[in-house]
N, CA, C and O atoms as a DFTB+ gen file, in Angstrom:
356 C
 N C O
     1  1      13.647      13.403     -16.401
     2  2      13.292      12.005     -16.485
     3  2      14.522      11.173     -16.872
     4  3      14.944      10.299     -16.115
     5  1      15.083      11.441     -18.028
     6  2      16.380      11.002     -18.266
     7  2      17.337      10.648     -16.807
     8  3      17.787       9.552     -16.471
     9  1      17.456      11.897     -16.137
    10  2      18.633      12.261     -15.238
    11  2      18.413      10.655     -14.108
    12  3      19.311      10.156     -13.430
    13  1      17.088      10.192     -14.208
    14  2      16.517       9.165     -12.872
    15  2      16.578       8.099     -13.654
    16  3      16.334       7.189     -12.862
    17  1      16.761       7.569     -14.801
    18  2      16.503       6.463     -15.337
    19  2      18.530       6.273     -15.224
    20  3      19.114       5.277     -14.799
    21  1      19.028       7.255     -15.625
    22  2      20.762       7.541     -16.085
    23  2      21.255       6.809     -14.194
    24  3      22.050       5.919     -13.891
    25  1      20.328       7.715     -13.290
    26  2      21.178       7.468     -12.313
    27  2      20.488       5.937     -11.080
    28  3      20.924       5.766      -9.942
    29  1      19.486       5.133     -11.681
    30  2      19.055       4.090     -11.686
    31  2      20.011       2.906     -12.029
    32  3      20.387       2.013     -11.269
    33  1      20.391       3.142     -13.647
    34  2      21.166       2.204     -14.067
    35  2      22.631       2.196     -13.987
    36  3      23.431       1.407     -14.492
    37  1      22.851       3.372     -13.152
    38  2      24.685       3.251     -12.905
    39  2      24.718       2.917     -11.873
    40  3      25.834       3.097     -11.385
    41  1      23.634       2.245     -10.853
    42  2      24.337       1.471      -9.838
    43  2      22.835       0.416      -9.721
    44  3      21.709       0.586      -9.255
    45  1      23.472      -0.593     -10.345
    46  2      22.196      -1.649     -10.662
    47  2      21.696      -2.371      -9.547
    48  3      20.780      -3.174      -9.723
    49  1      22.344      -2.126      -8.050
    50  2      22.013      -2.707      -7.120
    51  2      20.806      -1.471      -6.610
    52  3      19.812      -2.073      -6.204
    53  1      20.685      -0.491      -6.552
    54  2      20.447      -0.127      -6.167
    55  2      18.705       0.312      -7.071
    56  3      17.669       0.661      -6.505
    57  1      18.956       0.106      -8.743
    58  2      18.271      -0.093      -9.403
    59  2      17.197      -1.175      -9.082
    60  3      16.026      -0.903      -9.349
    61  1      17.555      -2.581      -8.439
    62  2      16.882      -3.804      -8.042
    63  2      16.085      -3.258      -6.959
    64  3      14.862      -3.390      -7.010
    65  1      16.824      -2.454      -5.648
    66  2      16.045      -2.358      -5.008
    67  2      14.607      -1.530      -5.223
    68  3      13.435      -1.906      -5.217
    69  1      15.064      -0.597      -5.361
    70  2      13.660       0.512      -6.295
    71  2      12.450       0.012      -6.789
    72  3      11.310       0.268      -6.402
    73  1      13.056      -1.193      -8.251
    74  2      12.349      -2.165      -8.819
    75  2      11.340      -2.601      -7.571
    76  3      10.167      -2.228      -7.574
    77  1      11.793      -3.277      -6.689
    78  2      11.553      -4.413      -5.618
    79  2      10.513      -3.624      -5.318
    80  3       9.453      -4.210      -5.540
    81  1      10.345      -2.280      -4.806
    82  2       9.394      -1.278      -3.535
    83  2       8.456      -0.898      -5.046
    84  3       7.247      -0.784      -4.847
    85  1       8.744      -0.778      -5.934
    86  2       7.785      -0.528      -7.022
    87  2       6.352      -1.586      -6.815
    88  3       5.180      -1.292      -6.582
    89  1       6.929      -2.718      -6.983
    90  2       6.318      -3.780      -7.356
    91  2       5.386      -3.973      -5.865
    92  3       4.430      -4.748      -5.851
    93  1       5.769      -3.216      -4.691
    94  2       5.024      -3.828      -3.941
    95  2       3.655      -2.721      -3.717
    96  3       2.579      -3.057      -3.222
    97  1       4.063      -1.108      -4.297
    98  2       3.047      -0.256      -4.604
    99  2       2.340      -0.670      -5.684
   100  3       1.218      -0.186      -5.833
   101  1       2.800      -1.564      -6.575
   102  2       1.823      -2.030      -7.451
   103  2       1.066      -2.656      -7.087
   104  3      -0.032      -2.422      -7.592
   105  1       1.099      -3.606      -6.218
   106  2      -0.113      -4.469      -5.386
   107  2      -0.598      -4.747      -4.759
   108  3      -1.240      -5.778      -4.560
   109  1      -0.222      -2.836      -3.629
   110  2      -1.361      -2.525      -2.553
   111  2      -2.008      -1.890      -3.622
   112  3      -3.189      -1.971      -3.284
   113  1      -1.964      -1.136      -5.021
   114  2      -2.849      -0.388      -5.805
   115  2      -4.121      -1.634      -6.026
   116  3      -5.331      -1.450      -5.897
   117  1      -3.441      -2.889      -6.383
   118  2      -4.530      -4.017      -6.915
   119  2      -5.163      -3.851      -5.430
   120  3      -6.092      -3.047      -5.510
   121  1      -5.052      -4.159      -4.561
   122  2      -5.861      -4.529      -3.773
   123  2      -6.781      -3.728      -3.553
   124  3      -7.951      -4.102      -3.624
   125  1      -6.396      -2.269      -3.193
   126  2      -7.340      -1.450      -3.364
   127  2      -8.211      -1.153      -4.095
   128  3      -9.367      -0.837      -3.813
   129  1      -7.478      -1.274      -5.557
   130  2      -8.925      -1.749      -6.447
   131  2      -9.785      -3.140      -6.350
   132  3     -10.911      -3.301      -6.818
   133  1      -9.297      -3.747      -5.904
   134  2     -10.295      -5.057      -5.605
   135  2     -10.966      -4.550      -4.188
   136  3     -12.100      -5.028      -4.165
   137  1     -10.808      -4.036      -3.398
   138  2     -11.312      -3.530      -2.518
   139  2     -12.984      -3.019      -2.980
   140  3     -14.044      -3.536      -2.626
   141  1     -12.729      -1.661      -4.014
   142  2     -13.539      -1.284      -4.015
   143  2     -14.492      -1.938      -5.004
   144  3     -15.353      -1.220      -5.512
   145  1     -14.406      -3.702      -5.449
   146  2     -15.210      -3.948      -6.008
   147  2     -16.573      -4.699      -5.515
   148  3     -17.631      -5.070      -6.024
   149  1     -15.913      -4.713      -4.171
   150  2     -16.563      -5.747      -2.937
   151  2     -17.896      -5.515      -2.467
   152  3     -18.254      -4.434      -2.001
   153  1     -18.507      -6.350      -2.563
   154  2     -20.115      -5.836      -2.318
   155  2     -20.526      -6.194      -0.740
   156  3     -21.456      -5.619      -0.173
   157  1     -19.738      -7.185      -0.132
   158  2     -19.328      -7.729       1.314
   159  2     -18.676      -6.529       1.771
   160  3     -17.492      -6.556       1.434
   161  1     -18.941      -5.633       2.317
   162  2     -18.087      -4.413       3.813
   163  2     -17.134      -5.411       4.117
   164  3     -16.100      -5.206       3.481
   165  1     -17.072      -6.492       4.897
   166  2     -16.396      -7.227       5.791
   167  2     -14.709      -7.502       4.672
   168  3     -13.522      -7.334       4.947
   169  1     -15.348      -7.928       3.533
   170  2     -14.297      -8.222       2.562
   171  2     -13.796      -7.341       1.736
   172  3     -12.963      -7.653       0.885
   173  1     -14.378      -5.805       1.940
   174  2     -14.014      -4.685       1.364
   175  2     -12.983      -4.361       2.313
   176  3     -11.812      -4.356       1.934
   177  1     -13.268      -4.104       3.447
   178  2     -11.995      -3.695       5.039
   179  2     -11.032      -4.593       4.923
   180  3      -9.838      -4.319       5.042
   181  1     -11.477      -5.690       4.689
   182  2      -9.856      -6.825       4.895
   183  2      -8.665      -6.370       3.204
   184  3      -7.454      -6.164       3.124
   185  1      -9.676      -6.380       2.229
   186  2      -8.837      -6.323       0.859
   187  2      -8.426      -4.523       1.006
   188  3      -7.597      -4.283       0.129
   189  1      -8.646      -3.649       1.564
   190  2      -8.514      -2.247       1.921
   191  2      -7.215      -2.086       2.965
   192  3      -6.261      -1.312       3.034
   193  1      -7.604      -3.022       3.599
   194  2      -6.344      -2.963       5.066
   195  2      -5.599      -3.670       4.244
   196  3      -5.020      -2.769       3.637
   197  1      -5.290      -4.463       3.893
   198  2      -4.536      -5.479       3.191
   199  2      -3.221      -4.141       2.089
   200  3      -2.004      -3.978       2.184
   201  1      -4.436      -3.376       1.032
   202  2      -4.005      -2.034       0.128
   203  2      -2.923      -1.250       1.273
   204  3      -1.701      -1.109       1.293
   205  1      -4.159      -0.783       2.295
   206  2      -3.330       0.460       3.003
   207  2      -1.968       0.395       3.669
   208  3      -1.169       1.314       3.851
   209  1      -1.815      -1.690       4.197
   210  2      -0.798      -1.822       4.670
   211  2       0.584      -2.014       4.076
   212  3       1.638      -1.730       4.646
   213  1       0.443      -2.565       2.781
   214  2       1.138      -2.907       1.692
   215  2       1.763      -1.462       1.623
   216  3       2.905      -1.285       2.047
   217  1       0.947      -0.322       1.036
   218  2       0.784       1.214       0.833
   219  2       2.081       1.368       1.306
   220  3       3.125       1.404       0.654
   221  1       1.792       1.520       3.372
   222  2       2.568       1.743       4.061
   223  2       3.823       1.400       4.041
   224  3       4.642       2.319       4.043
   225  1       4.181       0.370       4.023
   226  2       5.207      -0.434       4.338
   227  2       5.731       0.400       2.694
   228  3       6.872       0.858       2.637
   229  1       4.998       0.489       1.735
   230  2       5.753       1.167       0.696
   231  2       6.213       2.590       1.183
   232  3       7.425       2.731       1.019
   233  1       5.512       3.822       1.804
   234  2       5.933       4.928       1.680
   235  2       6.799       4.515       2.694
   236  3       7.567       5.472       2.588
   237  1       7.375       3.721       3.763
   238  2       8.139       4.433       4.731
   239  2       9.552       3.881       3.702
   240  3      10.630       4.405       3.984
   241  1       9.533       2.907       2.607
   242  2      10.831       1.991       2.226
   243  2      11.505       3.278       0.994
   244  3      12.641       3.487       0.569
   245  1      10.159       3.935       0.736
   246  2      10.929       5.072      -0.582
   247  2      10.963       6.254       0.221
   248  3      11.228       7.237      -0.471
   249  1      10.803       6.494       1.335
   250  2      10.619       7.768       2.353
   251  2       9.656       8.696       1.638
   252  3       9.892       9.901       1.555
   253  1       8.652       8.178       1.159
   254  2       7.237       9.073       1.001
   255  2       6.520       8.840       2.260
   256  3       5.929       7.853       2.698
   257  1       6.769      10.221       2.800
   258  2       6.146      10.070       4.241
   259  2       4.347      10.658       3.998
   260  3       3.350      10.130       4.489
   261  1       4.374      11.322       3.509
   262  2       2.479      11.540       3.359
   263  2       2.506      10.099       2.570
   264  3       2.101       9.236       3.348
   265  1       2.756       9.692       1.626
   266  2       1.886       8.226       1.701
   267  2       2.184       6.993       2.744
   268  3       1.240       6.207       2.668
   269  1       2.780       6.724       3.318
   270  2       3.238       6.069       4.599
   271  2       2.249       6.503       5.929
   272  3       1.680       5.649       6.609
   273  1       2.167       7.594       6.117
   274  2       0.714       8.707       7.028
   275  2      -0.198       8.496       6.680
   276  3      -0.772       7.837       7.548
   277  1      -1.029       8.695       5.557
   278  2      -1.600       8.458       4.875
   279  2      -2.696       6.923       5.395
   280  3      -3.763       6.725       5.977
   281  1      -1.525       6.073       4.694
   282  2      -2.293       4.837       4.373
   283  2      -2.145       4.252       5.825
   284  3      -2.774       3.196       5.889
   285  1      -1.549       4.562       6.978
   286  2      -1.210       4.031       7.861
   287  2      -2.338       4.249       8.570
   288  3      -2.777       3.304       9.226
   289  1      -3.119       5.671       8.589
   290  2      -3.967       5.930       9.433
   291  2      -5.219       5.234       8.959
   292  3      -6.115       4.695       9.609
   293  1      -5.041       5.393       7.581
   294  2      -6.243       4.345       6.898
   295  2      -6.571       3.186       7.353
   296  3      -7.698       2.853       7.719
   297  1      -5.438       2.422       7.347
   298  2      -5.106       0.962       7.959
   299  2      -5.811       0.937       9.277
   300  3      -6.626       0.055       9.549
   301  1      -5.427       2.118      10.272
   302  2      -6.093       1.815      12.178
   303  2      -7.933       2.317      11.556
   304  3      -8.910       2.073      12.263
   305  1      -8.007       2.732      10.730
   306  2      -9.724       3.042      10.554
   307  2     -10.180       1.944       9.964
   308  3     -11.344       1.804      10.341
   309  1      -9.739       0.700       8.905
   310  2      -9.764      -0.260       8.808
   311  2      -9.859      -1.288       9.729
   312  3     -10.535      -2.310       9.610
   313  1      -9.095      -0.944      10.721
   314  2      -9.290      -1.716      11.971
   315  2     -10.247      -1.641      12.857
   316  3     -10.562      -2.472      13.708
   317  1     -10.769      -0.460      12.593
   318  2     -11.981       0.189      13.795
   319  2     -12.860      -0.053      13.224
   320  3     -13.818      -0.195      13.985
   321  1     -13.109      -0.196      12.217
   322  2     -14.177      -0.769      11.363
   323  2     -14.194      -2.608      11.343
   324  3     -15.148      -3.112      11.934
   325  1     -13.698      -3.076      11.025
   326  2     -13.636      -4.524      11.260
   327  2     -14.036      -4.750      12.807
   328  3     -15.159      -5.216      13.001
   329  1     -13.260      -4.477      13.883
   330  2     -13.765      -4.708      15.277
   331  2     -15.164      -3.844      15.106
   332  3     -16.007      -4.724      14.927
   333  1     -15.650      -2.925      15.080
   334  2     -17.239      -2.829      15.206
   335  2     -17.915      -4.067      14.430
   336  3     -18.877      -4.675      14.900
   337  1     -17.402      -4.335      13.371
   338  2     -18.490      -5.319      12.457
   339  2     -18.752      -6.316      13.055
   340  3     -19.850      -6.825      13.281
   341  1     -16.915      -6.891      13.565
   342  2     -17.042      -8.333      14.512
   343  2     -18.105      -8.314      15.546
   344  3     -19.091      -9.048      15.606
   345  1     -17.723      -7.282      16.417
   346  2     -18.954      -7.121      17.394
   347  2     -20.231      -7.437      17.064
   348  3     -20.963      -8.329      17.491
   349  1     -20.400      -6.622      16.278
   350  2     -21.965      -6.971      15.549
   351  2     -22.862      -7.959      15.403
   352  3     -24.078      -8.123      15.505
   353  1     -21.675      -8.706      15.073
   354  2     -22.022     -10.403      14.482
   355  2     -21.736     -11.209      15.799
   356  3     -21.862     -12.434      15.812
């Protein structure tokens, strides 16, 4: 733990960026939890796709490729779900 915090702060540019991709897994996590507070489907898929895409765009920027896979495929089932609903209505 030491060794990642030591080699974070000896190159502070590179420290910012890290910071930056942190912050944006922090708030596909919110969304996803607001996701699942949704009693609306319609507004559960949008605040979910919203999580999974955020997600994404996080694993491919830290090269976590199972979470980048992951949330990506989530995201097109999010989508397949919203177009059935639209239909619906």
């Amino acid at each position: 733990m030491y060794r990642y915090y030591a080699t974070l702060y000896a190159n502070s540019t590179n420290w910012r960026e890290q910071m930056t991709w942190e912050y944006l897994g922090y708030i596909a996590s919110v969304f996803l939890v607001i996701s699942l507070m949704m009693s609306n489907v319609i507004k559960l898929r949008w605040f979910n796709l919203t999580g999974c895409v955020c997600f994404t765009i996080y694993g491919v920027m830290i090269e976590a490729w199972p979470v980048a896979l992951t949330n990506g495929l989530l995201a097109l089932v999010n989508i397949y779900h919203l177009y059935k609903l639209h239909r619906v209505q």
